[in-house]
N, C-alpha and C positions, 0 to 999 in steps of 0.2 A: 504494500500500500504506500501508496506516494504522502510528501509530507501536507499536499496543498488539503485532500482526501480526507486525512486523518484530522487536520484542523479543522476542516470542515462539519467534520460529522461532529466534534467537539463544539465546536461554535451553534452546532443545531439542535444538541440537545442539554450538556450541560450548563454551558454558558448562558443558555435561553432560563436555565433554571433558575441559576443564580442572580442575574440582571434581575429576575421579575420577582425574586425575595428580596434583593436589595429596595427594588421601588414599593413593593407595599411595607417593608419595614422602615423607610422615609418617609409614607406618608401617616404610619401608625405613630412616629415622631412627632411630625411635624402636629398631630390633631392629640397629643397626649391631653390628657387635665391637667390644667395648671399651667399651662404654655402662652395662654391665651397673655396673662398678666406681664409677663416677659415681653411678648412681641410686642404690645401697647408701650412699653418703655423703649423699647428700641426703635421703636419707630416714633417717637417722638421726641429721641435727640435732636434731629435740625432746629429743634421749637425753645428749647431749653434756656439761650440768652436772646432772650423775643426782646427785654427792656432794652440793653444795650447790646456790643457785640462782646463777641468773645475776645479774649486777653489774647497777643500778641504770642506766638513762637517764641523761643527764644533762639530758634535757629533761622527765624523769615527776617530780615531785614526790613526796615522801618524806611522810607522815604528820606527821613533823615539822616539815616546812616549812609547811603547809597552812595 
């Protein structure tokens, strides 16, 4: 059996196996209980310094310095 054959027949039935445990064990993740709260925080980072902006780098360079 040639090497192309043998990857092939792997790629069609184990691989197929494994890909689609992967995917439903990422979405049994992704919908856990308790996730919901997390993802509301992280997704309202950009929103965090709304009053003013956020404080300077200390590795970006200021207009002044430049």
């Amino acid at each position: 059996m040639d090497t192309y054959s043998l990857l092939r027949q792997f790629a069609d039935s184990w691989m197929l196996l494994a890909l689609f445990l992967f995917f439903v064990g990422m979405v049994i993740w992704v919908f856990r209980p308790g996730s919901a709260a997390k993802d509301r925080e992280i997704g309202n980072i950009p929103f965090r310094n709304e009053d003013k902006p956020a404080p300077a780098d200390s590795s970006a360079k200021t207009p002044k310095e430049a």
